[in-house]
C-alpha positions, 0 to 999 in steps of 0.5 A: 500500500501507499501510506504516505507520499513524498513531502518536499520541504521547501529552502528556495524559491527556484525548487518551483522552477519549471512549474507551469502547470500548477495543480493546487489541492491534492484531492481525488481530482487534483492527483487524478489531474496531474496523472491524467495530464503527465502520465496517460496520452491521448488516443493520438498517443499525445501527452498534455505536459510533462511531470518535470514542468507540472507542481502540486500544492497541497494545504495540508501535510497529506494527501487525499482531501476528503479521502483521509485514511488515518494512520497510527491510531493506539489500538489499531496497528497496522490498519487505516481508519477512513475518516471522510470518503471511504467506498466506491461502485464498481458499476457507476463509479468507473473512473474510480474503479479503473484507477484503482483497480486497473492502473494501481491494482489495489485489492478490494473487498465488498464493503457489505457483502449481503448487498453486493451484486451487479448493480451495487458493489460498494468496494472498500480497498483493502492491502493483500492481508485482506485488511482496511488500507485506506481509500486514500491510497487512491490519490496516494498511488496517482500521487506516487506513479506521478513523483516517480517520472519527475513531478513534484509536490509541494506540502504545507502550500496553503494558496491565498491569493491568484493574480495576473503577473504580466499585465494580460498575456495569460500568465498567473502568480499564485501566492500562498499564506507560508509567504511564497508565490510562483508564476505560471501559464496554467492552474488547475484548483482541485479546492472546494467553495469554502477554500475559493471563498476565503481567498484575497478579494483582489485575486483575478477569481474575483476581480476578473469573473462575472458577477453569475460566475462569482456567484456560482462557484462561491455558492456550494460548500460542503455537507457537514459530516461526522464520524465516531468509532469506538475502539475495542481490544476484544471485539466479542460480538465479532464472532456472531454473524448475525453481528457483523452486518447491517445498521443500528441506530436510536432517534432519541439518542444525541449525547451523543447521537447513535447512527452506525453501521456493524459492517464498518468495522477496521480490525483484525481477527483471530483467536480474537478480534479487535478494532474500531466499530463505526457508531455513528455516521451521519450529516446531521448538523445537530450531531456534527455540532456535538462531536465538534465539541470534542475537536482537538484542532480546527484544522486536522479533522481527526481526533483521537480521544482515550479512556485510560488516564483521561482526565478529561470528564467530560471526554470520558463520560461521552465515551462511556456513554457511547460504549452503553448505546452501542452495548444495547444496539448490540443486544436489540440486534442479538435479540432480533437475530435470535441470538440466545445468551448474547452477553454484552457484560463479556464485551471490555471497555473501548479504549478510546474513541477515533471522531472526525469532523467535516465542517465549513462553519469557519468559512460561512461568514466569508460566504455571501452567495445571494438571496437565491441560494441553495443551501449546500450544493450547486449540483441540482443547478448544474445538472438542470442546465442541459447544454452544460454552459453552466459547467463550463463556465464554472471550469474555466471562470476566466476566459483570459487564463488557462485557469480551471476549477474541478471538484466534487462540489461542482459536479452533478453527484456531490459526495463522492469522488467519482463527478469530481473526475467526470468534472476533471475528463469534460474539462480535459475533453472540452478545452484540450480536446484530450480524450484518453484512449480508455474511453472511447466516447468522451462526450459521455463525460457531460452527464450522469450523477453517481446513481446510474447504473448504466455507465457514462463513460464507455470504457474500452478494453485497453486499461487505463496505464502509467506508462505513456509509451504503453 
């Protein structure tokens, strides 16, 4: 598996010589981008830039965005733990697919098996013991195979502001809050609105767009999630088939709320399991708002909380808590199975729990979309626009620059990773006329959302590969 990708410190302006085309967020479609771009030729056999004249810059110290496989967590070794994005279709998620399957050629497990079937086969990745690695190892591998030919990354970039350098001729100077600036002929923004929003207010985004361009990519921002997982040494219930599948769930509870799922669980089994069980996962602002509380850092939405020397009784108690709702989910669940002489007093204490939280509230003031706007997405709007002006204008904003926007919160499926690269292949086909030798029809890149069943893009039999001579 990828883990995590190479980081390169930065001493010296002239490290960014030769960047060109810069790529700003290391996301699904920001690394998804840079390989489509550098690594995978045209059905002329042509190759859109080179990886030594293409720069990614990423905000943060990883990679992946919203795909956050966490490492390291006490009680979990050697295993990932998924904190934002974590599944795909293999059906209606095909461009995931092929990049994960095909060109990095992970291995997969179906995420609920009772549900797997022809027409929904949600995949998690997992590494060749079988064991939870991390939807992230999707960019991260794009990542690497990207590095690998000459193409550089550069961490801890957070962009603040995008400017003209020369006086009209096209050319941009991205500047960054650690103080840094580069210039270059072409930007590809894999950044959500909330990212856009808080730019500086004389950057071209914002001086040079009209005012319904400013309007519609400023407008959507991310649906407020949560995760909460409770962490086992001796996962008992394990054992019981009837107890590894399906979701449990209490409408009264919200100290803290109760919306999980048993087939989410990253842990080992042997002579005994252990792990981490998803207890609660949900968009509910309410519930979002209570695990916000227990956030160490706005800035890293993971936090890690113990029992043991805890403390923190405030902490502590909302564990324990969790640990009592999820005792009795447990025992309702036995119950309706039928399972005789289930005992959830031979269930130990967590050691602790494991929340992320994914929340724009930082952002919201800096948000002013209008009397008209909807409430967190612009997807509706843009799937209604049938000639897809819409899409194109928020791609490419400025006429003048060779500037693009692409992410999920712009496409027509918000939520999942697989628009945000249907966004990425219709910018490539529509203003390069970059059409990859994997899909034989790129016009197909204009429509569907993450439902379909029947897929956009007609896939050929040659598999999406790395190697630009293949």
């Amino acid at each position: 598996m990828f883990g995590i990708v190479l980081v390169l410190s930065v001493s010296a302006a002239d490290e960014y010589s030769g960047c060109e085309t810069v790529i700003v967020g290391a996301g699904w479609s920001g690394t998804y981008f840079a390989w489509r771009t550098t690594l995978v030729p045209d059905v002329n056999g042509k190759i859109l830039s080179t990886p030594n004249s293409t720069c990614i810059f990423e905000a943060q110290s990883r990679v992946g965005g919203r795909a956050y496989s966490k490492r390291d967590v006490p009680g979990l070794t050697d295993l990932r733990v998924d904190l934002g994005a974590y599944r795909f279709d293999t059906h209606a998620h095909v461009l995931v697919n092929e990049v994960i399957q095909s060109t990095l050629e992970l291995p997969v497990r179906c995420y609920d098996p009772p549900n797997c079937n022809e027409f929904g086969n949600l995949q998690n990745v997992r590494d060749t013991y079988g064991l939870d690695a991390g939807y992230a190892n999707g960019p991260e591998g794009l990542t690497q195979l990207f590095t690998s030919r000459g193409g550089r990354v550069f961490m801890s970039h957070r962009l603040n502001g995008i400017y003209d350098s020369t006086n009209g001729s096209g050319r941009m100077r991205l500047t960054f809050v650690n103080g840094r600036s580069i210039d270059c002929s072409r930007v590809f923004l894999n950044l959500p609105s909330t990212a856009i929003a808080v730019l500086n207010r004389d950057s071209i985004l914002f001086t040079k767009a009209s005012a319904d361009t400013k309007y519609v990519y400023t407008l959507p921002v991310p649906d407020p999630g949560a995760k909460q997982f409770l962490i086992y040494p001796q996962a008992v219930w394990r054992s019981v088939p009837a107890l590894t599948e399906g979701l449990f769930s209490d409408a009264t509870a919200n100290d803290p709320p109760l919306d999980g799922r048993f087939h989410d669980f990253y842990g080992k089994c042997g002579a005994n399991c252990s792990g981490a069980v998803m207890t609660y996962y949900g968009f509910d602002q309410s519930a979002v708002e209570y695990f916000a509380r227990y956030q160490k850092s706005t800035a890293d939405p993971a936090t890690y909380i113990p029992l043991a020397g805890n403390t923190n009784d405030t902490e502590t108690a909302m564990i324990y808590r969790s640990h009592l709702q999820f005792m009795i989910a447990l025992k309702q669940a036995a119950t309706k199975a039928g399972v005789k002489d289930f005992d959830t007093n031979t269930i130990p204490e967590p050691t602790g729990t494991l929340l992320s939280v994914w929340w724009a509230r930082d952002f919201e003031s800096a948000i002013n979309p209008g009397p008209n706007a909807m409430p967190y997405n612009a997807s509706a709007k843009i799937a209604s626009d049938p000639r897809h002006k819409l899409r194109n204008r928020i791609s490419k904003p400025l006429d003048s620059y060779e500037l693009f926007i692409g992410n999920e919160a712009y496409s027509t499926g918000d939520g999942w990773a697989h628009p945000a690269l249907i966004m990425t292949e219709r910018i490539l086909y529509h203003w390069f006329k970059h059409k990859p030798a994997f899909v034989r029809d790129c016009n197909d890149c204009l429509g569907g959302t993450h439902h379909f069943t029947t897929s956009p893009l007609h896939i050929s039999s040659r598999p999406l590969t790395s190697n630009p001579s293949a």
